[in-house]
N, C-alpha and C positions, 0 to 999 in steps of 0.2 A: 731406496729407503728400506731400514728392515722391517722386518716383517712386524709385528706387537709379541706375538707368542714366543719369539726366539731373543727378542730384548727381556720380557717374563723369564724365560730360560735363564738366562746370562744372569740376572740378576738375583733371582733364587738361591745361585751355587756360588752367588761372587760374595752373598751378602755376609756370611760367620764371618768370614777373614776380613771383610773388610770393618765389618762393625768392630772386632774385637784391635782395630789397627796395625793388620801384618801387612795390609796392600792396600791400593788405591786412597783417594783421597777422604779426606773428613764429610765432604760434601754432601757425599754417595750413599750412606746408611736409608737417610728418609727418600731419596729420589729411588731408592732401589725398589724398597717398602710401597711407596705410592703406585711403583708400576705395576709391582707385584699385586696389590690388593685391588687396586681400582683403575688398574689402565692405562694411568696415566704416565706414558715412558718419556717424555721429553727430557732430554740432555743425556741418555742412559748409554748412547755410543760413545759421548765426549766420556763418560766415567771409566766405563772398559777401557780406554785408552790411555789412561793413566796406571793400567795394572801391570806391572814388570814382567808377569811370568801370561796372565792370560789374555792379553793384548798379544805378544812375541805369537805363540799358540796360535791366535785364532788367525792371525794375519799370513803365518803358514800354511794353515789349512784351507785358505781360501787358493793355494797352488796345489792341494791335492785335491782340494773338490771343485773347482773354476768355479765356486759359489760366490757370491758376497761374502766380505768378512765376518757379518751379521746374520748369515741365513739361517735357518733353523737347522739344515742339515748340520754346519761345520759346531756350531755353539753344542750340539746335540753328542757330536763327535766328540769334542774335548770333554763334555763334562759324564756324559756317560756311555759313551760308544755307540758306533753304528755301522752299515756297509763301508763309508765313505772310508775309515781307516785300511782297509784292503788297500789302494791306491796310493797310501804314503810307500816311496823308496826311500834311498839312500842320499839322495840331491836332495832332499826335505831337507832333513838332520844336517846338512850343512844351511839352507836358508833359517831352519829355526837359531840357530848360531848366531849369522849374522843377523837376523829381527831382535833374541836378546841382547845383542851386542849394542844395539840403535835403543834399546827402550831404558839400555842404562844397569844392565846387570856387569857386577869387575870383571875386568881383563881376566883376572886370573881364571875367575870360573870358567869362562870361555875357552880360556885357551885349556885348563883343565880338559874339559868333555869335549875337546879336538880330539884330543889324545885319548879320550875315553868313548869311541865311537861305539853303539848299542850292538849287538847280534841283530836285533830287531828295530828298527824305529818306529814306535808306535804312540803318535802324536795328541794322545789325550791324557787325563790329567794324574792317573795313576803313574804312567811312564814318568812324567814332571817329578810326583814326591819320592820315587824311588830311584830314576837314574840321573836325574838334576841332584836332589835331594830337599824334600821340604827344606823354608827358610834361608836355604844358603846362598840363593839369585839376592832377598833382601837384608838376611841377618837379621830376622825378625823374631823368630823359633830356632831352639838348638834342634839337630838330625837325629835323632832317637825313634827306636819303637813306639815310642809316647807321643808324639809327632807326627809322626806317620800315620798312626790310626787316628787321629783327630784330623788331619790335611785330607786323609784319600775319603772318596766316595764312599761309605759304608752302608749299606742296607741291611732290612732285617723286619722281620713281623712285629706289628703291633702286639703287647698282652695287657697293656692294662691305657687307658686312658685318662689322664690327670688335668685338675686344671689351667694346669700351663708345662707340664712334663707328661711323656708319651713312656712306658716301658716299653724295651725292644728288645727280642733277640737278635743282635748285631751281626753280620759278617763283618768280620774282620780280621785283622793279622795278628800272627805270632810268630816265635823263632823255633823250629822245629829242625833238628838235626842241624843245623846250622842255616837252613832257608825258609825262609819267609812263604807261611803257609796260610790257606781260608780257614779260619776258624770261628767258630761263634761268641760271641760273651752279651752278659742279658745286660742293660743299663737304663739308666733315665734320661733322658733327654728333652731340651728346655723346647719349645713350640709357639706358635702364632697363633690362632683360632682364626686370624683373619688369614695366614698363610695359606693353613690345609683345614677349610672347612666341612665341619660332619668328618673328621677322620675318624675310622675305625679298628675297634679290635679284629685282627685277623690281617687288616690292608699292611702290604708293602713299605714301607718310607725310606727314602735316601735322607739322611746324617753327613753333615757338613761343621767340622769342629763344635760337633755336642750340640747343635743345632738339628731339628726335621726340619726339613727343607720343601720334601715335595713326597705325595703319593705317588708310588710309581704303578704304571698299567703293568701284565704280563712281558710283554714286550721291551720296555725299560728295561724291566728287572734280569731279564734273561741277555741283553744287549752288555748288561753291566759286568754280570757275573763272567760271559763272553771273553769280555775283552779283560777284564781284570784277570785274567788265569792267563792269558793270553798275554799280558806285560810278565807279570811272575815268571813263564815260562820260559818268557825272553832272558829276564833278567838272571835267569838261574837259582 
């Protein structure tokens, strides 16, 4: 059975896209919201498993970390990095394949990223929106710049706190010389109070399509930043 904290996990970073309707089901919004705020996680394995892109993901990573599909390690992996991605090879990037193949993403895309095998395979969620390409497993979202920064993980300090939007200064992407660089930009972003309680100016927050999602510890944040340079640099 998973853990509480790592279904919490799952459900934090699943919930922008799915509320907004790019993945998983209708169901999912207030079951995610309930687990998140008050514990209460029943059914929250059955929802991940309706997700085309992080279903495929997390069912991979339970062959790079012999974790459960559900463990807080691998859920921690995909949505903000940790050791456990050291241990993805090259046999990953072919099982992630055939998992999106099974969860119902087209032929073509598949056989596309056959042919388009990474430098790197680096099995969490930035890798997805830049060498998958946001939207394109669902045709949910066009692939753009615009896209990209609202799909990938974005952190950044609190400056101002409103009452139901956070100002942040973002990490995020831009096109610089022609590659995709860290860069900052300040914005608003919409928030829970029952999400991220007592959040403050100064604290950390991961941004999940214009959503704060979760205070992040030191840890997190430098996990994040980690791996995120670390796809980029893959990706070239």
């Amino acid at each position: 059975m998973a853990e509480k904290k790592a279904l919490q996990l799952a459900a934090r970073f699943a919930l922008p896209p799915n509320s907004l309707g790019y993945c998983g089901r209708g169901t999912a919004p207030a079951k995610f919201r309930e687990c998140i705020e008050k514990g209460a996680c029943e059914g929250i394995a059955k929802e991940v498993g309706k997700f085309i892109v992080l279903n495929p993901y997390l069912e991979t990573l339970t062959a790079v970390t012999g974790k459960d599909k559900l463990s807080y390690a691998g859920v921690e992996a995909y949505w903000l990095g940790n050791e456990e991605l050291k241990k993805a090879k090259g046999e990953h990037y072919k099982l992630l394949l055939s998992n999106l193949a099974k969860q119902g993403v087209p032929e073509w895309l598949v056989a596309e990223l056959e042919r388009d095998k990474p430098k790197k395979f680096i099995p969490c969620h930035l890798f997805q929106v830049l060498h998958v390409g946001v939207g394109r497993a669902s045709g949910s979202v066009p692939f753009n710049m615009e896209t990209i920064n609202n799909c990938m993980i974005r952190w950044g300090k609190v400056t101002e706190v409103g009452r139901a939007r956070l100002t942040v200064n973002l990490i995020s992407l831009a096109k610089m010389k022609g590659k995709k660089k860290l860069t900052v930009l300040e914005g608003k972003y919409k928030y829970r109070e029952e999400m991220l309680p007592g959040v403050k100016v100064g604290e950390t927050v991961a941004v999940h399509w214009k959503q704060a999602v979760k205070i992040l510890t030191e840890r997190e944040e430098a996990n994040l930043k980690r791996w995120s340079e670390a796809v980029l640099e893959a990706e070239g």
